[in-house]
N, C-alpha and C positions, 0 to 999 in steps of 0.2 A: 570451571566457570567462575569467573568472579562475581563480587555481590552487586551490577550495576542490575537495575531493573529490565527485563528481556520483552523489551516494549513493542519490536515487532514478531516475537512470535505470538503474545498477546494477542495482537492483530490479527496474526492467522488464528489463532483459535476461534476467534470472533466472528474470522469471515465462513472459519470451517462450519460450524452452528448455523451460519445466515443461509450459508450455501448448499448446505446439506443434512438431510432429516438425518434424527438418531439414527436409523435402521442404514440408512446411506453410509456413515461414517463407520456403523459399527460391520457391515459388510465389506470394507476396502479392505486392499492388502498392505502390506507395510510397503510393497513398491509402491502402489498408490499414494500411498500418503507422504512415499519423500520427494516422490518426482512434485505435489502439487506442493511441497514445501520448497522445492527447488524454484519451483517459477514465479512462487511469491516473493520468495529473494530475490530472483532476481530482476522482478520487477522493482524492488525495494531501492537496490543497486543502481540499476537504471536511472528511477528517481532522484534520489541522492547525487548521482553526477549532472543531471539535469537542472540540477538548483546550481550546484555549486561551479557549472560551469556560465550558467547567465544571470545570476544576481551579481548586480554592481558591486565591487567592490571599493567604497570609499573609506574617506578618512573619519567619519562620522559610525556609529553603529544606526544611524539611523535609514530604515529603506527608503530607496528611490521609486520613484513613480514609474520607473521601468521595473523594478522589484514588484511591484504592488500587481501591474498589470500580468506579472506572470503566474503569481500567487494567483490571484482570479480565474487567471484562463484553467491551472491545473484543478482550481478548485472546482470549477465549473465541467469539467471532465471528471473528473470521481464523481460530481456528485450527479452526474447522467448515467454514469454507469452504476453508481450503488442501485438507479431509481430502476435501473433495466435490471440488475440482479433481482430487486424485489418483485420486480414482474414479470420474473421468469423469461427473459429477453435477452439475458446475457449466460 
C-alpha cells in the first residue's frame, strides 16, 4: 500500500464502533467482517460514481447550483440515516 491516508476504511472503523458494541465486533467471524467491509465499499463505489456522474462539469472549478442541490439532497440522506443508526432504526 502506499503512503496516501486510508480515509474510507477509517470510515468503516468508525461506522464499525457506531454500529457495533465491543463484545459484537469482537464476536464476528473474519467472514463477517469482510462481507460488512465489502458492502461498505461498495457503497463507497456507488457513491463515487454518483457524484462524478451528475456534477456539472464546467470550465470554472466553481459548483453549480445543480452541484450544490445534489450535495444536499445526499447530504440530507446520510444524515437521516446516521440519525436511524443512532436510534437503532437502521
Amino acid at each position: 500500500m502506499n503512503d496516501r491516508p486510508r480515509l474510507l476504511e477509517r470510515e468503516l472503523e468508525s461506522l464499525m464502533r457506531q454500529a457495533y458494541s465491543p463484545a459484537a465486533r469482537a464476536g464476528m467471524s473474519a467472514t463477517q467482517k469482510r462481507e460488512i467491509r465489502r458492502m461498505f465499499m461498495a457503497g463507497a463505489q456507488a457513491f463515487s460514481r454518483l457524484l462524478m456522474a451528475n456534477l456539472e462539469h464546467t470550465e470554472t472549478d466553481e459548483p453549480t447550483a445543480q452541484d450544490l442541490a445534489l450535495m444536499d439532497a445526499l447530504q440530507a440522506e446520510l444524515a437521516a440515516f446516521g440519525q436511524d443508526l443512532n436510534n437503532g432504526l437502521a
